[in-house]
C-alpha positions in Angstrom: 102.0 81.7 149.8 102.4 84.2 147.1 98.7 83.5 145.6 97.4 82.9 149.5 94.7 86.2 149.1 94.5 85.7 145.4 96.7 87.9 144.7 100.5 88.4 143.1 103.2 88.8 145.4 104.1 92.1 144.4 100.8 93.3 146.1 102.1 92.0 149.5 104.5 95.1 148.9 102.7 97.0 146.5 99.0 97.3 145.8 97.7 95.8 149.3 99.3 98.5 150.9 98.3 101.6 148.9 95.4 102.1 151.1 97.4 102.9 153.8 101.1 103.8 152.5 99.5 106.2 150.3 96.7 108.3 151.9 97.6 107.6 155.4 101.7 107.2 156.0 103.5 109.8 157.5 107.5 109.4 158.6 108.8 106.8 160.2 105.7 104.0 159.5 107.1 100.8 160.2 106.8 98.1 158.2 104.7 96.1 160.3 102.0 98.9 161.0 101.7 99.6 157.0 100.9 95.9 156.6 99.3 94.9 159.6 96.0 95.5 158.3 96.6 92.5 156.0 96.8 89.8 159.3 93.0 89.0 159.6 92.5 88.3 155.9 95.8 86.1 155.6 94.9 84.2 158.5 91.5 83.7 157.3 93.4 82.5 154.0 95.2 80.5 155.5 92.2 78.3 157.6 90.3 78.1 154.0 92.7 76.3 152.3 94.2 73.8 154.9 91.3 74.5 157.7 93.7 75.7 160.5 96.6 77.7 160.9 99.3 75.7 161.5 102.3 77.0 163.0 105.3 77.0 160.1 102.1 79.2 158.5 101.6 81.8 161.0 105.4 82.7 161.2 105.5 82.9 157.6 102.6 85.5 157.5 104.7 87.0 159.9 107.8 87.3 158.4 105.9 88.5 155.3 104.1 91.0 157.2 106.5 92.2 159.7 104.5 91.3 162.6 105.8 89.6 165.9 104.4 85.9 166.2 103.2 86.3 169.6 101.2 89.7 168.9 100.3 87.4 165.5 99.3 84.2 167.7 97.3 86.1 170.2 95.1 88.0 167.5 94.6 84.7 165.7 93.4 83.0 169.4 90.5 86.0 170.0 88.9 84.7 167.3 85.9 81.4 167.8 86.2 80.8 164.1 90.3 80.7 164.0 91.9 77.5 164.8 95.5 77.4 165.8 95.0 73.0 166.5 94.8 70.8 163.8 91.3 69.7 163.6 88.7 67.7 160.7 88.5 69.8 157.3 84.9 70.0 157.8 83.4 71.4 160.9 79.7 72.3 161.8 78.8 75.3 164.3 75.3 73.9 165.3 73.2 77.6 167.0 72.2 76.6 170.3 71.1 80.3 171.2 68.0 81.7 172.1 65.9 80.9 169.0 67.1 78.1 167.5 68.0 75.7 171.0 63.8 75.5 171.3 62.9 74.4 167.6 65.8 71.7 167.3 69.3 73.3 167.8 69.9 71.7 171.4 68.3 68.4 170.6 71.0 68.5 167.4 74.2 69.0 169.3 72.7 66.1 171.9 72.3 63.3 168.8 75.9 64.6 167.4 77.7 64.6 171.6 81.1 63.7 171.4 82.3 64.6 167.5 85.1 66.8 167.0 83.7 68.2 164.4 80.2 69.6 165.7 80.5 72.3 167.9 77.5 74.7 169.7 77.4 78.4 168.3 75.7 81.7 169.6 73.2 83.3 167.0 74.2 82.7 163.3 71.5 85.3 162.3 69.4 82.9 161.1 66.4 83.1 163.7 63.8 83.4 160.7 64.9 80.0 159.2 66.5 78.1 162.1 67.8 75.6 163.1 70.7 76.4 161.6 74.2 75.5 161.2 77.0 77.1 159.7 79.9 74.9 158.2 83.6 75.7 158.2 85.1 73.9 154.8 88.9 73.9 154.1 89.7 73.9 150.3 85.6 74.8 149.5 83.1 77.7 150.3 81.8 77.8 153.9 78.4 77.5 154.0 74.7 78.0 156.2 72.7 75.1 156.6 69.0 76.1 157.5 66.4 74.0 158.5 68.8 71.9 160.3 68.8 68.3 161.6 71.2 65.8 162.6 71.0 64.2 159.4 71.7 67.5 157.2 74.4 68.2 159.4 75.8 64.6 159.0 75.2 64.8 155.2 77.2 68.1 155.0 80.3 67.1 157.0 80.8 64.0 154.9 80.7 66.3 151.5 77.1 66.3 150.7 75.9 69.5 148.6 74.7 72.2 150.4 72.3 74.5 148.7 72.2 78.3 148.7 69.1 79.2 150.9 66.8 81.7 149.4 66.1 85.0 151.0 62.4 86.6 151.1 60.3 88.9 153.3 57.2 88.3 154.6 56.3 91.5 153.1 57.5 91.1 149.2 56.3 93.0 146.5 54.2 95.1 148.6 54.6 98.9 147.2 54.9 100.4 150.3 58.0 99.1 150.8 61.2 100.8 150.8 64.4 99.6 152.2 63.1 95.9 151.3 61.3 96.4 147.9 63.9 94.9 145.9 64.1 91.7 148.4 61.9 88.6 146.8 61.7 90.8 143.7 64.7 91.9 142.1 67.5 89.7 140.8 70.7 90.5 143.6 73.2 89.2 141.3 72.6 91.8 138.6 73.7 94.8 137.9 71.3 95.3 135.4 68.3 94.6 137.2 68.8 96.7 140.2 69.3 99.9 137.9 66.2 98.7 136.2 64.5 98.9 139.1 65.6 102.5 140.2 69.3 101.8 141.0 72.2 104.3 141.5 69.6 107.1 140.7 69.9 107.8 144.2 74.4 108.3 143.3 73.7 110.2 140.0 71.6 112.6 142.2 73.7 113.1 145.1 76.9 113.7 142.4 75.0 116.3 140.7 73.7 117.6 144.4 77.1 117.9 145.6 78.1 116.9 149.0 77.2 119.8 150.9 73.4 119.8 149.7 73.8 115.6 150.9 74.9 116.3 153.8 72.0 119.2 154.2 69.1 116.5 153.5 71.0 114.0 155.5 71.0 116.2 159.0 67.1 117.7 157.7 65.7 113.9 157.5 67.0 113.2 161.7 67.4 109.7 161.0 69.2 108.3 164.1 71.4 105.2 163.9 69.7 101.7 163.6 72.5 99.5 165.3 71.0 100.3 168.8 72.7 103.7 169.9 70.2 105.5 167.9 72.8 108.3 167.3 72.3 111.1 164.9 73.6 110.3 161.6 74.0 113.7 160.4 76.1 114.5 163.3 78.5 112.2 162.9 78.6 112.9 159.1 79.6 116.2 159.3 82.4 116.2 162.1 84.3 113.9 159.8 83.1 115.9 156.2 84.4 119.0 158.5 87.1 117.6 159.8 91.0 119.5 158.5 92.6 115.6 158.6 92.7 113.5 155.9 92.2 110.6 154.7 88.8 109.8 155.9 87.1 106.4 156.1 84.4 105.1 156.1 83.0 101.8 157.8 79.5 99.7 157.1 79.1 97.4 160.4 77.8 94.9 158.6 78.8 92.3 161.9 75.5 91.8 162.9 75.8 89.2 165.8 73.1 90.1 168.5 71.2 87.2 169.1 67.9 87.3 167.4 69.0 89.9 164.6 69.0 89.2 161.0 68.1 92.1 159.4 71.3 93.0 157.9 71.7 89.7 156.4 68.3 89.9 154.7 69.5 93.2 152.8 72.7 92.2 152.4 72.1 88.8 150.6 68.5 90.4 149.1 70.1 93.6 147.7 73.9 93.9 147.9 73.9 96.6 145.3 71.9 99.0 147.1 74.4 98.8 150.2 77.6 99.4 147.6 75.6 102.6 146.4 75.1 104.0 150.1 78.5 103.4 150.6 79.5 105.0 147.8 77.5 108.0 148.1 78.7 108.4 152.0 82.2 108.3 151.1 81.7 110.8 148.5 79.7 112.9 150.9 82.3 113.2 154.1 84.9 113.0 151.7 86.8 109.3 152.3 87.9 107.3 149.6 87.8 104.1 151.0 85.6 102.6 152.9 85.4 98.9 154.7 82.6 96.2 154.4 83.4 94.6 157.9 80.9 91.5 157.4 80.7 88.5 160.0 82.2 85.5 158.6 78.6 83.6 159.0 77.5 85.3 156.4 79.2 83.5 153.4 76.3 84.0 150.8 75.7 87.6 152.1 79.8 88.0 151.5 79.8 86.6 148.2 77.0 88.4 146.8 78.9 91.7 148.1 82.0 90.6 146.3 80.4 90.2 143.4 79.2 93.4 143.6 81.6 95.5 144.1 83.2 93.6 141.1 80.3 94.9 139.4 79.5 98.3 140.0 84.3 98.7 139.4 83.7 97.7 136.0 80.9 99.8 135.2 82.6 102.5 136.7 80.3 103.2 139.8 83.6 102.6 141.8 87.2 103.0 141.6 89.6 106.3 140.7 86.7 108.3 139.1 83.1 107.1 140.6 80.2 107.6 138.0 82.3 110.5 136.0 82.6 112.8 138.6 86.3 112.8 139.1 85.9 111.4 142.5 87.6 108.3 144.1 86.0 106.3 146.3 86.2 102.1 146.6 85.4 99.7 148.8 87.2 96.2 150.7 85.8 93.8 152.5 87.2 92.3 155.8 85.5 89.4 157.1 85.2 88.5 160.8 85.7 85.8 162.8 83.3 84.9 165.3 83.6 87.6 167.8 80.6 89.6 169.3 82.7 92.0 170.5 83.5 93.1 167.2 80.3 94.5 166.5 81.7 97.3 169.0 82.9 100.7 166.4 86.1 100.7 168.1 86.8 96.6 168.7 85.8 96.4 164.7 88.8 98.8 164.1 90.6 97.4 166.1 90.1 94.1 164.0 90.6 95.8 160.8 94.1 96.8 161.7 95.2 93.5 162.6 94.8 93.8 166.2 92.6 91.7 168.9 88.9 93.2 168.6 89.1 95.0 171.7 87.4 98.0 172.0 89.3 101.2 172.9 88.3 103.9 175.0 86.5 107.1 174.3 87.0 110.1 174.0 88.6 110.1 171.3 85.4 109.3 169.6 86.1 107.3 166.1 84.7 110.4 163.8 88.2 112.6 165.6 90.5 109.0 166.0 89.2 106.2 164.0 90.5 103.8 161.6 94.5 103.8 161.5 93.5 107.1 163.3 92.2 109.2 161.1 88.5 110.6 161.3 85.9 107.9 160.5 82.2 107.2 160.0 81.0 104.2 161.0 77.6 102.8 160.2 75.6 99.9 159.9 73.7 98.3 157.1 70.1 99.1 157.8 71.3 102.7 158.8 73.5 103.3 155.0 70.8 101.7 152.9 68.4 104.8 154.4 70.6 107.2 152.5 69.2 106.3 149.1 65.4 107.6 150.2 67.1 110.4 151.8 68.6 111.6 148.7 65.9 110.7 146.0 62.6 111.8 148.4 64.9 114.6 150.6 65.5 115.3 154.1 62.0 116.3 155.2 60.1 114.0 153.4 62.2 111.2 154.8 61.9 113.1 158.6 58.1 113.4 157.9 57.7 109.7 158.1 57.0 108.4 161.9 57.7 110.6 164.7 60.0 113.5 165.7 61.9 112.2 167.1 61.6 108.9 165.2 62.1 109.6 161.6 61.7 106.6 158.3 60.9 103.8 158.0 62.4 101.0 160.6 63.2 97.2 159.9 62.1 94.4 162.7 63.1 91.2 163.2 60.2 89.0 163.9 61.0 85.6 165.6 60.0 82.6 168.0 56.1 81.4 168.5 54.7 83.8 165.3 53.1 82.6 162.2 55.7 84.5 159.6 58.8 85.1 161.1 61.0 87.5 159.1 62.3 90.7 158.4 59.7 93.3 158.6 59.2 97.0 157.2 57.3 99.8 159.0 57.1 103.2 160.1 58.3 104.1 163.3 55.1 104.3 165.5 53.5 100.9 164.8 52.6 99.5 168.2 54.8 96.1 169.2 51.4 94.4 169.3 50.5 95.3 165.6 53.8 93.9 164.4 53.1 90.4 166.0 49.8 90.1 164.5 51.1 91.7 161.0 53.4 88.8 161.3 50.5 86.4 162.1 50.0 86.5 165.4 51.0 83.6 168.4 51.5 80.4 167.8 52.3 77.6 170.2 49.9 77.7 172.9 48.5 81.4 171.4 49.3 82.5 174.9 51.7 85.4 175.0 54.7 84.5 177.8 56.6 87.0 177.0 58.9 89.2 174.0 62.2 90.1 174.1 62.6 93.1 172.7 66.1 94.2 171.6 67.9 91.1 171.8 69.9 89.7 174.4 71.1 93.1 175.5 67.7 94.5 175.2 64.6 93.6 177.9 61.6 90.7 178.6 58.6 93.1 178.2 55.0 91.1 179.1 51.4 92.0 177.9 51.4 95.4 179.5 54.1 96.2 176.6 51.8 95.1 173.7 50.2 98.4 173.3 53.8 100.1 173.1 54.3 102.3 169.9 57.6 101.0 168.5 59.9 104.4 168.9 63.1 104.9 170.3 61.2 107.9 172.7 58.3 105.7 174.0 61.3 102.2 174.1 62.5 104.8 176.8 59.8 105.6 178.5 58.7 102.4 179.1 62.4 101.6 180.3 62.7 99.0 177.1 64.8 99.3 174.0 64.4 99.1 170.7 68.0 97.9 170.0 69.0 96.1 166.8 65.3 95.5 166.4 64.6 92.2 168.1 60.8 91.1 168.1 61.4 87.2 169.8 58.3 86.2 171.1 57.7 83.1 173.3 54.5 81.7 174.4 53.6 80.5 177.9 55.1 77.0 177.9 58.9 78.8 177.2 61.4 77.5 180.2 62.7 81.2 180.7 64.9 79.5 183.4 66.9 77.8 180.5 66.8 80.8 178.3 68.1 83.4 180.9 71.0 80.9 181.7 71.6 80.5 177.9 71.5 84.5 177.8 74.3 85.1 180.5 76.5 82.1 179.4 76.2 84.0 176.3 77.4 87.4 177.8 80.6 85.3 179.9 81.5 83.5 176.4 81.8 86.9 174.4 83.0 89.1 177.0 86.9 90.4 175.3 88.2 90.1 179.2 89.9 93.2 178.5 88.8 94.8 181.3 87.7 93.8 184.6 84.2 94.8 185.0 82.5 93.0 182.5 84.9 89.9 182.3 84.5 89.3 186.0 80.9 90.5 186.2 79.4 88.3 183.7 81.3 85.3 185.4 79.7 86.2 188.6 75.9 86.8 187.1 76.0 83.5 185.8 77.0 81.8 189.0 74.5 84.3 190.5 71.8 83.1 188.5 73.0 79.5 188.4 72.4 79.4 192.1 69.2 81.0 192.3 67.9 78.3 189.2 69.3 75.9 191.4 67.1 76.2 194.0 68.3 79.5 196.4 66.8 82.8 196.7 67.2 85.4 194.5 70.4 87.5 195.8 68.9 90.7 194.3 71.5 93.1 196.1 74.5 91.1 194.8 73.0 91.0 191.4 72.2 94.6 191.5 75.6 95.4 192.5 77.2 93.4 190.0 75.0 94.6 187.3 75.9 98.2 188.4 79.8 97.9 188.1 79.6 96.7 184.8 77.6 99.6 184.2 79.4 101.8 185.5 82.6 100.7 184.5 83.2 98.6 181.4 84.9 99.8 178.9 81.9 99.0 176.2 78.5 98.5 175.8 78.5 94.5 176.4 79.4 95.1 180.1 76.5 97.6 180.3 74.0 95.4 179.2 75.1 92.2 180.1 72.3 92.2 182.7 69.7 94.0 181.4 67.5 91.1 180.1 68.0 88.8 182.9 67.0 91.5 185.4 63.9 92.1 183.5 63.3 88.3 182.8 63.3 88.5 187.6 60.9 91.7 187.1 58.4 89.6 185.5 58.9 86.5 187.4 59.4 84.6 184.7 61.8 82.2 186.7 59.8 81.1 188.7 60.1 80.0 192.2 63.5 79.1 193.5 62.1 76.0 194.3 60.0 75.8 191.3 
């Protein structure tokens, strides 16, 4: 046990716990609450080496930890990827979701029925490259198989090699990139290429800027958040930089698990190092000194490359006690997930980080007054950090000069479904949804537009009318859409939208936390809603509406708010047909 994280047992008692016992502990900390924070990664530890977590092991990391076994079991059973039953050392999550059930994934899991070790998964953020299935390895690596059939899958379970898939943009080498100019280009395993190529100019700058003239050009540039609430960065930024408590954190929401995004994973596994210099340069900025990489565990190359990384830029002093010689501390840990939408909430993912079920908390307090281990936090996601290196080399205006007012930069899309280049796509806000399908290629299928869902599976079905749309979060609004985590899926008109709405609110039921009522009894009751009007009855639009409203109204976080939105739109449109059709 003592080597269990790779590390000496002192650090159970020591070093692990310096984050907290030293920047954050006041009188009277118990044990359990100063090392709590160390219960996701040990249980995660625990599955990779034996794949489960067997009993006699979970009350050892308890004892170790100071942590009750029942408070212990029951954050170990929230978690899809945790298993607390024996089951095969190798075990394949096969995505059935939205994209990948159409080109194979469903017809995958029907040729592999009946094996305990091939299971159906929501979106692995793999929509550009699907099928895809990610594979769960006790004593190895997990891995991401893409491309999938039954036979790869087969091959894998039984041991077979599994290569490391290559990541690319449509769009690479084109010079008008900038968030992905590196991607397809620029080694992401080397240090030394990435500061060939311009890297950590951006950190040498903001040092010599100091963090009040950042935080200047950050507020002047109005980029708003790209994770889907579209909230002011710069706001955010300085109530924590401005806040009298310390310490500070920082978080990168690097959980990316809305079905039909993979953005994140495209920078993240394209150009790690650019993401460790954002970080670095917002923790220096609002003045935290650690900051978390809270990374969704189907993302094992993206996680690697990150660790190696941060490995990196520690020993050539970009991180660590004294960042880039300016007598600053600021470092970064990773915590990985484990299969839990809800995570990607601010306040579930802190949740997680401490060691507790991801369930989100309420607000007010908002997380940049109460955050992690309650202390003032910024939380981000990738696409928003990695913005903060063009901020700081080009400045505030220029930055705000690109796209609209009130849609400043540049924005990243994911393009999926029926188009000739799927991928991760650059532009500036303002581009019109129908010049990003045909920049990715245009229809394919039938050529016949059925309809794009825009957002993901919280967002909205928009139809031809939409085409025209400039892509902003202003005219998204106006047109009662979304631009959410910048899902482009587009199906053509032979989709069965029956299947994919029912796939779409089973997905909503499955990842509801059931903390509270609203959305864990209102997801329950739009499926059997919408199971009974595929099924042949009418549409019961008031019950719908009425459920959709309480969840609205009520829950707790935004799954319950826009658990319904899609399928509501997906009726609008008529795109299930006929009761009885």
């Amino acid at each position: 046990m003592d080597d269990l994280l790779g590390r000496p047992a002192s650090a159970w008692e020591g070093d692990s716990v310096r984050p907290l016992e030293g920047r954050i502990a006041v009188g009277g900390y118990r044990r359990s609450v100063r090392m709590r924070h160390l219960l996701l990664p040990a249980l995660h530890a625990l599955q990779d080496r034996i794949g489960w977590i067997s009993q006699g092991a979970l009350n050892y990391v308890c004892e170790r930890l100071g942590i009750p076994p029942a408070e212990a079991f029951g954050v170990a059973g929230f978690y899809a990827l945790l298993a607390l039953e024996e089951r095969p050392p190798r075990v394949a999550h096969v995505c059935d979701d939205v994209a990948c059930r159409t080109i194979g994934g469903k017809a995958i899991l029907e040729e592999l029925d009946g094996r305990a070790d091939v299971h159906p998964s929501p979106c692995l953020g793999q929509c550009d490259r699907g099928p895809a299935a990610f594979l769960q390895r006790a004593g190895e690596q997990d891995c991401v198989v893409i491309g999938a059939t039954s036979k790869l899958v087969r091959d894998a379970l039984q041991g077979g090699a599994v290569g490391v898939p290559e990541v690319s943009v449509p769009q690479a080498g084109q010079p008008s990139l900038r968030l992905l100019r590196r991607i397809g280009v620029v080694d992401p395993n080397s240090l030394d290429a990435y500061r060939e190529s311009g890297g950590y100019q951006a950190l040498s700058r903001a040092i010599d800027m100091g963090a009040e003239q950042v935080m200047d050009e950050i507020r002047a540039s109005k980029l708003r958040g790209r994770g889907g609430a579209a909230f002011p960065m710069g706001i955010k930024w300085n109530a924590v930089a401005r806040s009298g408590v310390t310490p500070r954190y920082l978080i990168c929401n690097a959980d990316e698990s809305e079905p039909g995004t993979f953005k994140d994973r495209v920078l993240m596994e394209g150009d790690p190092f650019s993401l460790v210099e954002s970080m670095t340069i917002a923790g220096l900025t609002i003045g935290a000194e650690v900051g978390y990489l809270y990374i969704r565990a189907e993302y094992p190359v993206a996680q690697a490359r990150l660790e190696e990384a941060i490995v990196a830029a520690r020993a050539a002093g970009l991180l660590g006690d004294d960042v880039a010689g300016s007598g600053r501390a600021f470092d970064i840990e990773i915590r990985r997930g484990g299969g839990a939408y809800i995570c990607g909430e601010e306040t579930a993912l802190m949740n997680s980080i401490e060691g507790k079920r991801g369930e989100p908390r309420n607000k007010p307090p908002f997380p940049t007054q109460v955050g992690l281990f309650g202390r003032p936090t910024v939380i981000n996601n990738v696409e928003t950090l990695v913005n903060v290196i063009e901020i700081v080399l080009e400045g505030g205006e220029v930055f705000a000069g690109i796209g609209t007012g009130e849609s400043a930069g540049p924005k990243l899309f994911c393009l999926a479904g029926v188009v000739a280049r799927p991928g991760v796509y650059e532009v500036d806000f303002g581009e019109t949804l129908g010049g990003l399908i045909d920049l990715a290629g245009g229809i394919t299928g039938t050529g016949a537009l059925g309809a794009v869902m825009l957002g993901g599976a919280a967002g909205v079905f928009v139809g031809e009318e939409h085409l025209d749309m400039p892509l902003t979060f202003e005219d998204a609004q106006a047109c009662d859409a979304t631009l959410g985590s910048g899902v482009i899926m587009v199906f053509d008109d032979t989709t069965d939208f029956r299947d994919t709405a029912r796939r779409i609110a089973r997905f909503f039921r499955d990842e509801s936390c059931g903390q509270c009522v609203p959305c864990r009894v209102g997801t329950a009751r739009q499926e059997e809603l919408l199971a009974r009007h595929l099924a042949g009855g009418p549409f019961e639009e008031r019950l719908f509406d009425d459920v959709a409203r309480v969840m609205m109204d009520a829950s707790i976080c935004g799954l319950g708010h826009t658990a319904s939105t899609a399928i509501r739109s997906a009726v609008d449109l008529g795109l299930l047909g006929r009761p009885d059709g």
